[in-house]
N, C-alpha and C positions, 0 to 999 in steps of 0.2 A: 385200276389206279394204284392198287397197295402192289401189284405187278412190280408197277415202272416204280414205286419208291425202292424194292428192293433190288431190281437192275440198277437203282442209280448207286445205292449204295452197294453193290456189287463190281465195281466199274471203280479202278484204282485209284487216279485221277480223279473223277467227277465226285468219289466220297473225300478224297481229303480237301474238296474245294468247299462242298456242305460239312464237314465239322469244323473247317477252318471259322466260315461264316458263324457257326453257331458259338463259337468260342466268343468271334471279333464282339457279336451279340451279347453274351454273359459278360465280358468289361464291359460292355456299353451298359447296359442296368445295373453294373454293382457301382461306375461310377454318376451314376444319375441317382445311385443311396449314401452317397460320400458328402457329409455337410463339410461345407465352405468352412474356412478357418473363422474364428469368431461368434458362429453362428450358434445360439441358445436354441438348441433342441429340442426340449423339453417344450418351453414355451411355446415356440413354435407345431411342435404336434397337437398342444392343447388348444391353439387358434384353429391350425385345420379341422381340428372335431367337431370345433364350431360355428362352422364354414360352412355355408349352404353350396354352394359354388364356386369356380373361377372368377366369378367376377368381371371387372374391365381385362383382366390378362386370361382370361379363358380359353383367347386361339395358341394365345405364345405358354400356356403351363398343357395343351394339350399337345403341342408340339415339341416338349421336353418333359412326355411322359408322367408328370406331374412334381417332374422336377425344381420345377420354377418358384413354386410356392412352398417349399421344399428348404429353397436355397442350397442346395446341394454343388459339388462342384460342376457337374454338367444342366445346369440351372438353367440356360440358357438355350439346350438341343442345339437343336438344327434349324432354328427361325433365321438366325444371322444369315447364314448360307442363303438358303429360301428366296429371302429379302435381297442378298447380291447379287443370285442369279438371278430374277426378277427386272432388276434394274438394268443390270447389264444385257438383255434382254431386251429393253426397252432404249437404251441406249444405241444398239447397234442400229439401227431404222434413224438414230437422228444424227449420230456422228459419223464422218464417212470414212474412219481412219479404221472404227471397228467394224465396221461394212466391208472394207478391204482385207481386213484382216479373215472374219469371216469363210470371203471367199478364195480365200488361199489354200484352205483344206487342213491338212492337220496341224500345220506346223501353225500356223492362224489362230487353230481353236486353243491348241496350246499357251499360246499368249492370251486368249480371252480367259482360259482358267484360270491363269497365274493373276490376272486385273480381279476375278472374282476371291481370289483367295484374301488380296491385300483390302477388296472393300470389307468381305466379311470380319476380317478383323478390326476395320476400324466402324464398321456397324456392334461388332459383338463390345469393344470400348463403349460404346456410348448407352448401347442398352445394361451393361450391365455395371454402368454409372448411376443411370437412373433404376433399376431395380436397388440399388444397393442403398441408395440416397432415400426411396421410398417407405426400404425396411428400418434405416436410422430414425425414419421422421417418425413410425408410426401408419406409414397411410398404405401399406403393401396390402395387409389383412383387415377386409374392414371389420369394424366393431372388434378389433383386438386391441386392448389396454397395458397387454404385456411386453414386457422391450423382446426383441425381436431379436436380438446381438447382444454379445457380452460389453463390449464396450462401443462408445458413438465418436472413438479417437478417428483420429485421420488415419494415423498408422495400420488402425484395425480399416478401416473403409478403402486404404488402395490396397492391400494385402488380400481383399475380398473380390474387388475389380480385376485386378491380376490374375487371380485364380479361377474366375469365371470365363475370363478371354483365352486364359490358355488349356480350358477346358473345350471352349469351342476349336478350338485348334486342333485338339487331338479327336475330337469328334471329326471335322473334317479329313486327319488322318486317317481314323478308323476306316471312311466310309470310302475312299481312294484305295486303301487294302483290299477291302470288300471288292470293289470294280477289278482290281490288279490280279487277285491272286482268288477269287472266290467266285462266284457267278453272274455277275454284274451286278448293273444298278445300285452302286452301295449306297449312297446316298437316299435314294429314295426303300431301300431296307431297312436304313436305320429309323428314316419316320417311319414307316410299317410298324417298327419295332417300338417306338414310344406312341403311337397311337394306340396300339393293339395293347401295352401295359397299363394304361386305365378304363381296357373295356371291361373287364370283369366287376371290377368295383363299381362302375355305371351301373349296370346287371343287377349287383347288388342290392344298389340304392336303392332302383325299383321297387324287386322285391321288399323291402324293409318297409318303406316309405309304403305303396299301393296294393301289396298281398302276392297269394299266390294264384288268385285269376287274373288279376290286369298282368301278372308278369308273364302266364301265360300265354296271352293275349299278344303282350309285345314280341314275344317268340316270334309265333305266329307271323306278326307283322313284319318282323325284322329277316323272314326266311323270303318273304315276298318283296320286299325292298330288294334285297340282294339278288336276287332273280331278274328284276326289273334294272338293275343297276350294271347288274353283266349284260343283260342281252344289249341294252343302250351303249354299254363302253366299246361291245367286239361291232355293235354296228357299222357300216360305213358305206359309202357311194363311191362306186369304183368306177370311171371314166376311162373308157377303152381307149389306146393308142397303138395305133401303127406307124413302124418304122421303115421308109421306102428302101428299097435295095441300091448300093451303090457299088461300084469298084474303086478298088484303092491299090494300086500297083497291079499286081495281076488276082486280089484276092479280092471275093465278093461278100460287101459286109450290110449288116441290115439286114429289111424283110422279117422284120419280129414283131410280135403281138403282146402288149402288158399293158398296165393300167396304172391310173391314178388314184390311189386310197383317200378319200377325203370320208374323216372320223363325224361322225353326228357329234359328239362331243370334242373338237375338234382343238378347243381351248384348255382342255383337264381342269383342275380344279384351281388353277389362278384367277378368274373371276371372282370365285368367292373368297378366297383370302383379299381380293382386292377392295372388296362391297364389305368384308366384316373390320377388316383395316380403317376405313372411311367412316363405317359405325362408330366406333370407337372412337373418333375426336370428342360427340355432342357428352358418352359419359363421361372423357377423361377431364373436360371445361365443367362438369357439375361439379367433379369432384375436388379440382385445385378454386371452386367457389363456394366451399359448402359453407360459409361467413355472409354469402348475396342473399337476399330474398328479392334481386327483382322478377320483373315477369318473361322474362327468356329463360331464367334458371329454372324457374319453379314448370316454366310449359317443356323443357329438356328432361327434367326429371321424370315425368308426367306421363311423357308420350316415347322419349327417344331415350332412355337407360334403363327399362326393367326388361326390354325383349317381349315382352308380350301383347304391346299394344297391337289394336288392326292396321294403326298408322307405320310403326317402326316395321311391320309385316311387309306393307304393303312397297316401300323404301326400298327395304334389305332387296325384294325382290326385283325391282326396277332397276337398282344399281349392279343385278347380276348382269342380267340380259345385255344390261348396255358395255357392262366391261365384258363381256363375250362376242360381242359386236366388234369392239374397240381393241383384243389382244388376239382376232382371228385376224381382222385386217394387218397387226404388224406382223405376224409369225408368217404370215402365208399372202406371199405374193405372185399374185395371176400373171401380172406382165412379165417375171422373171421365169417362172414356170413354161409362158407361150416363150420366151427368146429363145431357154434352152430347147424345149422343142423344137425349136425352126433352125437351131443352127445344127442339129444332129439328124435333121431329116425324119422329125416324127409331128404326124399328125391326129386328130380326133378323129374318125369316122366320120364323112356330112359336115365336118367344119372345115373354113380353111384354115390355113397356118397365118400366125402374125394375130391382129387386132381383133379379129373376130375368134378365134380362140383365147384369148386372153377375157372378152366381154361373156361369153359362155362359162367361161374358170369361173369368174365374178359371179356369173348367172346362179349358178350353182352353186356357189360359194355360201350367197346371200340366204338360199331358204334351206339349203342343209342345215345353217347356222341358227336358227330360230327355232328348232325344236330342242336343238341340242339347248341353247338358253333357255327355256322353258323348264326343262330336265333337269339341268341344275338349279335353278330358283325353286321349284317342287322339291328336291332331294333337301337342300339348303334350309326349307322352310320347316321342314317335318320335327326337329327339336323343340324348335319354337309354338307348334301346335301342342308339340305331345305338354309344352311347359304348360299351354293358356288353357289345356284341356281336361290330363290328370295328376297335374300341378307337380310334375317328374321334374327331376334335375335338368338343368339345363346344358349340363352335361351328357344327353339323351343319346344311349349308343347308335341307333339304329338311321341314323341321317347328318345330314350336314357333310361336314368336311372329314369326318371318322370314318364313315362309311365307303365315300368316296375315294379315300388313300388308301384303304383294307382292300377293299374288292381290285383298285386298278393296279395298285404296285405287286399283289400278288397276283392279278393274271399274267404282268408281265416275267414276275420273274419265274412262272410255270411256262413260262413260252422258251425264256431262258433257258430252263433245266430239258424244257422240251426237244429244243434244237441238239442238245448236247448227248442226248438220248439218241435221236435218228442218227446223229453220226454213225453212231457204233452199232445203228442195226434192232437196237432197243424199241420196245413199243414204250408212247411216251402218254404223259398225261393225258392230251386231247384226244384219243383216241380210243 
């Protein structure tokens, strides 16, 4: 492996694509340390010292590196994005315009980026309305009594807004550079990049917090996760297909053998952004009621905003499965999978083409899909034990959604670097 890192950086091209990246990289974390205009610094690092955790914004401050509570000018990451492509995602299955579009191939997808760019900005307005509205009121940092901002003018609060939206902005530049000119997948690099900036200090806490045998211990734990976590991501169920031989003018095309990859994990880690999304209403209704004593408040607080109940456990884990269920059926469609087969002249082995291959795609669809949801509600859950067990941050590096962006966004972009390697003859990572 340290081989193929010095072939890569041996290799003209393929090194100034990895120091461009690491450059795009270094702006991206010095401005995720750039406070917002207005913003009382001081103040604000003496709240975080006394800050047990993220809080109710714990997925969206671990998705902008810990920028968010911060208030920094990239405050915000790469959640806006996240959340556009998400929707629009979700969108294309119900409207038929982005269905067509879709299927038009690139000139198509080019239009659905440009629809995701204009939502992400008017998602990154409205999020970084209410963060900013939060930090005036007092209610961003709980149990902080310090003003948060130099001043609670208007002037100062759209000058704050502005600079957080067009921080998301150039975030989304950056990560388009990344894709363009660097090794791909910028986007999901750059959360590589802001997940992986507060795992050390996770690390930390442990250590500080539970000694140096429980943090030994976590090691330990955290090299068997990862092991557990790669072999489930590169798994998959490959369905053989053949393609019959045909003539086309005087030339003979077809008669080839290849398959279909269907991933045990087949939905990546949008379930749980979608299942900890959904969590997040019962704290956010505690907290704009904390003036209520009646009995839904006090049973919210109780069971469904500390994270550590067996009930709030038992939820989080039910609403993976079922959004795993729910975002395998939109992504992946059997009947459109059997048409293209049957109008290219390929079929399953033992099945026929048309309905009965498409019921078989389903067949197999169905129970691949349930281990895979089982894997992520397990992976998902493991912060929340390590919280209820040796009372570690709930920021616990070794599970959840950290773990699962670390391990997959760098297998892919070593598959990345991989491919670019065998071009030229190189021995490359997996090998």
């Amino acid at each position: 492996m340290l081989s193929a890192f010095v072939n890569a950086f041996r290799t003209p091209d393929l090194r100034r694509k990895l120091l461009f990246v690491l450059f795009i990289i270094v702006i991206f974390r010095l401005g995720s340390q750039v406070p917002a205009p207005g913003v009382n610094v001081s103040n604000v690092q003496s709240c975080l010292d006394q800050l047990d955790d993220g809080g109710l914004y714990s997925l969206i401050n671990l998705f902008s590196g810990g920028a968010l509570l911060q208030l920094t000018i990239f405050a915000l990451g790469i959640m806006p994005y996240i959340t556009a492509s998400i929707i629009l995602q979700l969108l294309v299955v119900v409207i038929p315009r982005l269905e067509s579009l879709k299927k038009e191939g690139q000139a198509g997808q080019a239009k659905i980026t440009q629809y995701t760019r204009y939502l992400t900005l008017g998602l990154a307005v409205l999020q970084a309305t209410g963060i900013v509205a939060l930090a005036r009121s007092g209610q961003l940092l709980q149990g902080c009594t310090q003003d948060l901002l130099h001043s609670d003018g208007t002037g100062t609060f759209l000058v704050m807004v502005i600079t957080m939206t067009a921080g998301t902005a150039v975030i989304m530049w950056l990560g388009e550079l990344i894709t363009d000119r660097g090794v791909g997948n910028g986007m999901s690099i750059l959360i590589f990049t802001q997940v992986v900036a507060t795992f050390p200090a996770s690390l930390w806490d442990v250590q500080k917090s539970q000694g140096p045998w429980v943090f030994g211990i976590v090691l330990v734990i955290g090299l068997i996760i990862i092991a557990a976590v790669i072999f489930i991501e590169q798994a998959q169920r490959r369905i053989p297909v053949q393609y019959a031989r045909r003539m086309v003018g005087r030339k003979m095309f077809g008669g080839s053998s290849t398959y279909i990859p269907l991933k045990v994990n087949q939905a990546g880690i949008i379930p749980v952004i979608f299942a900890s999304s959904l969590l997040y209403l019962p704290a956010m209704a505690v907290q704009f009621n904390t003036t209520s004593d009646s009995t839904i408040v006090r049973w919210l607080n109780d069971y469904m905003v500390g994270g550590d109940h067996p009930l709030y456990m038992a939820i989080y884990f039910a609403l993976i499965i079922f959004f795993t269920y729910f975002y395998v059926s939109i992504t992946f469609n059997p009947q459109e999978v059997a048409d293209n087969m049957k109008k290219y002249g390929g079929f399953i082995p033992g099945i026929r083409a048309g309905k009965p291959t498409e019921d078989y795609l389903s067949y197999v669809l169905s129970r691949i899909t349930l281990p895979g949801a089982l894997y992520l509600g397990l992976i998902s859950l493991i912060p929340l034990i390590a919280f209820a067990v040796i009372n570690a941050n709930q920021n616990f590096p070794f599970g959840g959604t950290s773990i699962l962006i670390m391990v997959g966004v760098a297998l892919d972009t070593v598959k990345q670097i991989e491919s670019q390697l065998q071009q030229r003859n190189y021995e490359g990572f997996l090998r």
